[in-house]
C-alpha positions, 0 to 999 in steps of 0.5 A, a space after each residue: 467524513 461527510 455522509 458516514 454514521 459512527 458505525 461506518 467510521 468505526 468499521 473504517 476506522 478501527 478494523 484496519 488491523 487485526 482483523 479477527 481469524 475466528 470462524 465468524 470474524 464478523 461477529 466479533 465485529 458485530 460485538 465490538 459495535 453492539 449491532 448485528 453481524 448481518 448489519 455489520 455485512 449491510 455495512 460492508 457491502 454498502 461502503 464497497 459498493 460506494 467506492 470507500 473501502 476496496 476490500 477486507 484483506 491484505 497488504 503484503 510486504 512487499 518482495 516475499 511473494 516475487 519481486 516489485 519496484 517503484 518506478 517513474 517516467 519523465 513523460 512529455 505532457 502531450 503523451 502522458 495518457 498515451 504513456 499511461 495507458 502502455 503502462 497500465 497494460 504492463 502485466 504486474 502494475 497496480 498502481 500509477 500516479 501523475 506527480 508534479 515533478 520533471 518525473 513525473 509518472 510513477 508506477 509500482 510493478 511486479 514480477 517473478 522474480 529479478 530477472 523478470 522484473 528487469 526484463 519488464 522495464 526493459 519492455 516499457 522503456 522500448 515501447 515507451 520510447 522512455 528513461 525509466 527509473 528504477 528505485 528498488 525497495 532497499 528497506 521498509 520503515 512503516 509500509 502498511 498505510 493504515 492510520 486514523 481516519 478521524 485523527 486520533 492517535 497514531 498507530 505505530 508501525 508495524 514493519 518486521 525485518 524483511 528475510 526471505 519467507 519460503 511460499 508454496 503455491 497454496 500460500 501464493 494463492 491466499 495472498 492473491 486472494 486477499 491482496 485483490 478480492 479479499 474475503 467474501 462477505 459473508 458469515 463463514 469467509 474463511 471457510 468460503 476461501 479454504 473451500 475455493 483453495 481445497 483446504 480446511 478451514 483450520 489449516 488456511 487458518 493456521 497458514 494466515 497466522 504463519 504469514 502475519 507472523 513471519 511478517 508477510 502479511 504486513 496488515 489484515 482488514 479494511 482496506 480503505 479508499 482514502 480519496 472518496 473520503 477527504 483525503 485528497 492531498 497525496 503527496 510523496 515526499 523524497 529526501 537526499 541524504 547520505 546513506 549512513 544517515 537513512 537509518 536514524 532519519 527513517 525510524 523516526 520519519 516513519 512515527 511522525 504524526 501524519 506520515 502514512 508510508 516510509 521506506 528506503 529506496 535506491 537511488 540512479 546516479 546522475 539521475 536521482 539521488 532520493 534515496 528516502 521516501 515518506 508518503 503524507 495523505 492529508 485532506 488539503 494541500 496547506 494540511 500535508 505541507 504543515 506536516 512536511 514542515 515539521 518532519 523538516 524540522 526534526 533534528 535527523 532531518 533538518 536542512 535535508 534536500 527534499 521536495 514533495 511530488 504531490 500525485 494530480 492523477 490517478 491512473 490505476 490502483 489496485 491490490 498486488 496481483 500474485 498471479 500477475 507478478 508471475 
């Protein structure tokens, strides 16, 4: 990671989980390092400024906080930035990508709740003028993209099974908080949060521990840009194979060495008939294909369909807006 000292790939690189729920979370860190906590928030402040980090915050499983879908247009190439653009104004889309495949732009939206997230696809396929398919999450293998920058070991996932969790409002105004913005970057930012909310310290404390634990909050840390930092060969990866056989494939898909992202999505009919997904974040192409060429490999795995939609565009990319969903 050119550019970095150890310091900045140890803040990147070992804090991406786990982030410490104490009065000074900081502090801790700064011990960990054996620097300062004021050097630790120069750190910080400095790698976000650059672009490399977005936030320390969250990942949030995703439909606990309302309900979301992965979706993809075919769009002819003389109108995908027009198409992008009526995309990324949808309210509730956080991500969109340009894939090299016939689908071709794909994007994350949330909502309320079902009813309104359909309703959402519906408005984008009229004004669009487009087929979008819709590839609901079925079930989560590995979703928190958290892995070694320095390719060091491998962190297993940490997906729990995924029943409702009851939220109030008070809960869906944390994770809105740390899915976008994150903590502050300060001595105190669980006090700094708790007093922006109207709550004590301890008792948004107390509540950060119940969504970890209920597994709503599926990671708490750094989060990281990984582009600015080499890894630029995104490739999403779909397999076709029968139901029956998802299960046993995706457990394993999801501990393999330089596979970031796994999960069950369904699949269209006639259109589509993808139904697992797994990510790879390489920094060459020739690097994330050795990787597809060894998950291909694995007994659950062999002479499977698949094919691998690496991303050549980045149209938006942000944290899931809970108010936005809404």
């Amino acid at each position: 990671m050119d550019g970095l000292d150890p310091f900045d790939t140890r803040l990147l690189d070992e804090f991406q989980r786990g982030f410490p729920l104490s009065q000074r979370p900081f502090a801790a860190l700064a011990a960990t390092l054996s620097l300062t906590e004021a050097e630790v928030l120069l750190r910080l402040e400095r790698l976000r400024a650059d672009g490399i980090i977005s936030r320390i915050g969250a990942t949030i499983r995703p439909n606990t906080a309302g309900a979301s879908t992965l979706a993809a247009m075919a769009v002819p190439g003389a109108r995908i930035d027009e198409v992008a653009a009526l995309v990324g104004a949808e309210p509730g889309v956080n991500h969109s990508y340009l894939r090299e495949d016939d689908w071709n732009l794909w994007f994350v939206l949330a909502a309320a709740d079902d009813a309104a997230l359909t309703a959402r696809l519906a408005r984008l396929e009229t004004v669009a003028r487009l087929k979008v398919l819709d590839l609901r999450l079925v079930r989560p293998f590995h979703i928190d993209l958290g892995f070694s920058l320095r390719g060091a070991g491998r962190v297993a996932p940490t997906g729990r099974p995924g029943g409702p969790v009851p939220l109030d409002d008070c809960d869906r105004a944390i994770l809105s908080q740390l899915s976008r913005e994150g903590l502050a970057l300060n001595s105190t930012p669980y006090a700094a949060l708790a007093a922006g909310l109207g709550l004590g310290e301890a008792a948004l404390v107390g509540r950060l521990h119940r969504l970890i634990a209920a597994g709503v909050i599926t990671r708490m840390g750094v989060i990281v840009r990984h582009r600015p930092l080499g890894w630029t060969a995104n490739a999403m990866v779909v397999w076709n194979l029968p139901d029956a056989r998802i299960a046993a494939a995706g457990h394993v898909l999801a501990t393999h060495p330089g596979v970031t992202l796994c999960y069950q999505r369904r699949t269209v009919p006639g259109l589509w008939p993808y139904g697992l997904y797994s990510m790879i974040h390489a920094r060459s192409r020739h690097e994330a294909l050795a990787v597809l060429d060894s998950a291909a490999a694995l007994p659950e795995l062999a002479g499977v369909e698949h094919k691998p939609l690496f991303s050549t565009r980045c149209f938006k990319q942000t944290g899931t807006s809970i108010a936005e969903a809404a």
